[in-house]
C-alpha positions as CSV (number, residue, x, y, z in Angstrom):
1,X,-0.2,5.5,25.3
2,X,-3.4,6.2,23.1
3,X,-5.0,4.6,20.9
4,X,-8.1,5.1,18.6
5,X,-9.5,2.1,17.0
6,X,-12.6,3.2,14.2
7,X,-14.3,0.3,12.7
8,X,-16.7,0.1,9.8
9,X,-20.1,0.9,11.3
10,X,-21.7,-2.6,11.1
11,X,-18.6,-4.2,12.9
12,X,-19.0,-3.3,16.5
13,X,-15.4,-5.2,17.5
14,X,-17.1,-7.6,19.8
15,X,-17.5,-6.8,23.4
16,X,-14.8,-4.7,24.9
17,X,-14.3,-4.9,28.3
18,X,-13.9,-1.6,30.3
19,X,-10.6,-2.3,30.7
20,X,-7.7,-4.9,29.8
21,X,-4.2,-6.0,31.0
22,X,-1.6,-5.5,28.6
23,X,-1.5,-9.2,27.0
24,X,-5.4,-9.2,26.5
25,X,-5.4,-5.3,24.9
26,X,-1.9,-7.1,22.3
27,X,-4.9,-9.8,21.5
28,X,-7.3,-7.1,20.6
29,X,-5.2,-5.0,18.9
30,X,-4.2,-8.0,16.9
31,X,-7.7,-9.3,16.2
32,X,-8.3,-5.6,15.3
33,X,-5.8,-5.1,13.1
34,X,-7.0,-8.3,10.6
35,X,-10.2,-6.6,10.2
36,X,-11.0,-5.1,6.7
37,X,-12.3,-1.4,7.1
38,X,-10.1,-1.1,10.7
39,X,-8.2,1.8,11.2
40,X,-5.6,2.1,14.0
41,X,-4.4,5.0,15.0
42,X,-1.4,5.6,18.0
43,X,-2.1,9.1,19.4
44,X,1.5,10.8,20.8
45,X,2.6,9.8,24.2
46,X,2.6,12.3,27.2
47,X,3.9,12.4,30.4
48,X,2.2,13.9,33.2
49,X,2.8,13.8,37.3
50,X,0.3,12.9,38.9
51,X,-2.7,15.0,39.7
52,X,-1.6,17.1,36.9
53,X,-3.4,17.6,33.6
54,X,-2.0,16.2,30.1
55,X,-3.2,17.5,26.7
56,X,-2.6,15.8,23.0
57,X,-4.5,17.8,20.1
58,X,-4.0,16.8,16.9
59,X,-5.9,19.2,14.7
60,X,-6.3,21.4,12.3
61,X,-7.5,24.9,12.3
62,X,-10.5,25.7,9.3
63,X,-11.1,29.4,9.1
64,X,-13.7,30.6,6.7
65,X,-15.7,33.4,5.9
66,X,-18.1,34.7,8.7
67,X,-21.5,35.3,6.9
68,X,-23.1,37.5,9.0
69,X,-19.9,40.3,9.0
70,X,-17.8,40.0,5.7
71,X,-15.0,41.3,7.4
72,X,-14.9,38.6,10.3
73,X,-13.7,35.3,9.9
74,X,-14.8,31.8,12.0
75,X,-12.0,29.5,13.6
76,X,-13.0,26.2,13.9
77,X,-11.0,22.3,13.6
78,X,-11.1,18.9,12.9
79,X,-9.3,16.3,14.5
80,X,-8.8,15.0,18.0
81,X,-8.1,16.7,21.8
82,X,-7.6,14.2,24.1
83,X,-7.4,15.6,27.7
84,X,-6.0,13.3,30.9
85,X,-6.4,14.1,34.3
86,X,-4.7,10.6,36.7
87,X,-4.3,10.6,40.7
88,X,-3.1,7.5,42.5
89,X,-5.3,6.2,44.9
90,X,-4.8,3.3,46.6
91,X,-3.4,0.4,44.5
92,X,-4.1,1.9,41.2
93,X,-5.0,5.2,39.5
94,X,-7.8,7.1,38.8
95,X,-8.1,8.9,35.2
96,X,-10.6,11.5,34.0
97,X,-10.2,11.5,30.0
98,X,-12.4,13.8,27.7
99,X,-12.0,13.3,24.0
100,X,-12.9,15.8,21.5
101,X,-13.3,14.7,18.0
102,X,-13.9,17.4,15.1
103,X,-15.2,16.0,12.1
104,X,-15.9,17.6,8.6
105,X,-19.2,17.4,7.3
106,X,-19.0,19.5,4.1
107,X,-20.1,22.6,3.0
108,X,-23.0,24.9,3.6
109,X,-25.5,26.7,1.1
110,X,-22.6,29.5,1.4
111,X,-19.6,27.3,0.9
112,X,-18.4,27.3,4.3
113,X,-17.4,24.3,5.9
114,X,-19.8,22.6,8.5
115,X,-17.7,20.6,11.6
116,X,-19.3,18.6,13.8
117,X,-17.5,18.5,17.6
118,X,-18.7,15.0,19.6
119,X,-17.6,14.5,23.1
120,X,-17.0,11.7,25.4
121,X,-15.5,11.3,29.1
122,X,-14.4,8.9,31.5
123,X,-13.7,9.0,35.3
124,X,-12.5,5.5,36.0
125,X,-10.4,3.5,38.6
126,X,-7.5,1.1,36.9
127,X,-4.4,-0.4,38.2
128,X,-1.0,0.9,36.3
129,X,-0.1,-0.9,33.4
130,X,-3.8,-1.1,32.5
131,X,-5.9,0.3,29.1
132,X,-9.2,1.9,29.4
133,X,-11.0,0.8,26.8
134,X,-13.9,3.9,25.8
135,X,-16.3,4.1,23.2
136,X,-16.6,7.4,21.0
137,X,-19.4,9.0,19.9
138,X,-19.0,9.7,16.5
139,X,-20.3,11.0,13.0
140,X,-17.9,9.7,10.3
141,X,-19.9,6.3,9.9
142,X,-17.4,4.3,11.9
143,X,-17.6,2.8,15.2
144,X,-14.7,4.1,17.2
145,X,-12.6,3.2,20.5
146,X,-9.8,4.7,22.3
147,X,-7.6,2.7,24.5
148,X,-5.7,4.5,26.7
149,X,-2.8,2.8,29.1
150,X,-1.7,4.5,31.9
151,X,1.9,3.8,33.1
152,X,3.5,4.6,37.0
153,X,7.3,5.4,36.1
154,X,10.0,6.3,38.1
155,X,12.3,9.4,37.8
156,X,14.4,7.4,35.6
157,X,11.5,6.7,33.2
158,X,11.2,2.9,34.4
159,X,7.6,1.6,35.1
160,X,7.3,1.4,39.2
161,X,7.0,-2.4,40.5
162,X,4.7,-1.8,43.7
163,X,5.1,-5.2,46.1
């Protein structure tokens, strides 16, 4: 599960720790969720094995006029690629996550549109039922999270209870 919190720029949501259980992320999002100016958004769930990679991309494509060949066009986007690489180690997992975020600046002198990409990443070591709690690097005046909870299940789709 993904999450990306974005808060007006002067609200910095307190201190979030690197990571939370799953009552103390409910609190935040809660807290959150009160605030005027918050947006929440739930990214789509994927399900990967682990050591395998997992992609969500929610985008969309801008293609505009190249201006240095008028028969060539640029492809760009907006929006968000969230990438997830998780091994278990141990007692708990480790997760490499890069976010991509594409924002929309406006247009040029020539009318084309100007897109910004920012990108953060995360190697970190968490125990399963646990949410990463990253800050973004961002343009569109906001501060912004993502919370991501990884999730051990079984081949029946039921977490795994280790004892």
């Amino acid at each position: 599960m993904s999450k990306v919190i974005s808060l007006d720029r002067g609200d910095h949501g307190g201190e979030f720790p690197k990571s939370a259980t799953d009552g103390e992320t409910q609190l935040i999002m809660r807290d959150l969720s009160q605030r005027e100016g918050a947006d929440i958004i739930t990214a789509p769930t994927v399900l990967a094995r682990s050591n395998e990679k997992a992609n969500i991309e929610v985008i969309r494509e801008v293609i505009s006029p190249d201006i240095n060949n008028p028969n060539a066009y640029i492809t760009d986007w907006t929006g968000y690629k969230i990438s997830y690489h998780t091994t278990r180690t141990g007692f708990g997992l480790v997760t490499h996550s890069i976010y991509n975020h594409g924002v929309s600046m406006g247009l040029n002198d020539h009318g084309s549109p100007v897109i910004e990409h920012y990108k953060t990443s995360i190697n970190q070591f968490n125990s399963d039922g646990q949410t990463i709690i990253l800050p973004i690097d961002d343009a569109d005046g906001k501060n912004s999270y993502l919370f991501i909870t990884q999730q051990e299940i079984n081949a029946t789709g039921m977490p795994v209870v280790r004892k």
